[in-house]
C-alpha positions as CSV (number, residue, x, y, z in Angstrom):
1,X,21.8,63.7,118.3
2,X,24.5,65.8,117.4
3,X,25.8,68.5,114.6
4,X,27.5,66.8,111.8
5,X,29.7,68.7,110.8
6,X,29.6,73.0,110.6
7,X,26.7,75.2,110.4
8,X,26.5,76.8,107.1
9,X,27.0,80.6,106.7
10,X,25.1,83.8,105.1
11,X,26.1,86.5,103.8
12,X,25.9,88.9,106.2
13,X,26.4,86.7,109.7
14,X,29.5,85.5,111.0
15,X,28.4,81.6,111.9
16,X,30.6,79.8,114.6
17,X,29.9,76.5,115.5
18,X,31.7,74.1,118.3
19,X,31.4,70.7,116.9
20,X,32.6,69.4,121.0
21,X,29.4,71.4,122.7
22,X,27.1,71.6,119.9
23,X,26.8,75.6,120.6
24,X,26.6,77.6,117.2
25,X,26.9,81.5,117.3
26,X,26.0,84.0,115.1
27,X,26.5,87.6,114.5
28,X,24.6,89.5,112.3
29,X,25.5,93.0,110.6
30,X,22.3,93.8,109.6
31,X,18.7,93.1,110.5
32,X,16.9,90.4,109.0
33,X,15.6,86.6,108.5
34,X,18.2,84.0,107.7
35,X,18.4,80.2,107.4
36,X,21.2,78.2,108.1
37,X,21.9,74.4,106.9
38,X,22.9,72.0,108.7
39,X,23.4,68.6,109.5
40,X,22.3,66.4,112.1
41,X,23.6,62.9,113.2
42,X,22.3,60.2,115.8
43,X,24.5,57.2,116.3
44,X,24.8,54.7,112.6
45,X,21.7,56.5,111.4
46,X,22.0,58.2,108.0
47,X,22.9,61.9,108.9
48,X,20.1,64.5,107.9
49,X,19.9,67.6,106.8
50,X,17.8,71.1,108.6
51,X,17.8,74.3,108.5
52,X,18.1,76.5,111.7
53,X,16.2,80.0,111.5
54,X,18.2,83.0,112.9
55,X,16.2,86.8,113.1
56,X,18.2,89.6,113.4
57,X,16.6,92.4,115.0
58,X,17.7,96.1,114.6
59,X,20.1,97.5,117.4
60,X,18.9,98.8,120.1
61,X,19.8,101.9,122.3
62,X,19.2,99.5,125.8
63,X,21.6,97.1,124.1
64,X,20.1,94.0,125.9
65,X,21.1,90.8,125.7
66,X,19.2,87.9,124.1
67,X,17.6,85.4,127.1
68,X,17.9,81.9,126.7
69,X,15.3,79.6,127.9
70,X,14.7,75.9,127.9
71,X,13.1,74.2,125.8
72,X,13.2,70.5,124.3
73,X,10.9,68.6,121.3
74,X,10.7,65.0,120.6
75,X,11.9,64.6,116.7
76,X,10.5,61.4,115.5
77,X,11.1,60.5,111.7
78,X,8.8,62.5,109.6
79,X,7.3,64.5,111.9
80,X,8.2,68.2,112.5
81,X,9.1,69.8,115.8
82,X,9.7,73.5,116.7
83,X,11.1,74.8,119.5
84,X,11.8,78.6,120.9
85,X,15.8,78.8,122.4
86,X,15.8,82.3,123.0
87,X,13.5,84.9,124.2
């Protein structure tokens, strides 16, 4: 599976996405809960559509880092699957 095309953006966050690694990064000027469409597409099936949940926290004075750890979900055809990328 792979990102069809770019990652749609918010008012508010500055969305990059690398179509090559599938990485999208965001940047957020303000604190909140956004969600971000995008599209999804696995060899000659029809490409679908999902929405990716971003959470902006406020800054903090330690200025840490968010932690990525791995995760992975089975996503079979009309069944839901969540997963937690960062910590």
């Amino acid at each position: 599976m792979k990102l069809a095309g770019p990652v749609g953006a918010k008012e508010g966050l500055d969305v990059q996405t690398d179509l090559i690694s599938g990485q999208v990064s965001v940047t957020g000027s303000q604190p909140g809960h956004f969600f971000l469409d995008y599209s999804a597409a696995f060899g000659s099936a029809a490409v679908s559509q999902g929405a990716l949940r971003v959470d902006i926290d406020p800054a903090r004075e330690d200025s840490r880092s968010p932690v990525a750890v791995p995760d992975q979900a089975v996503v079979r055809h009309g069944v839901g699957a969540r997963g937690r990328p960062v910590q």
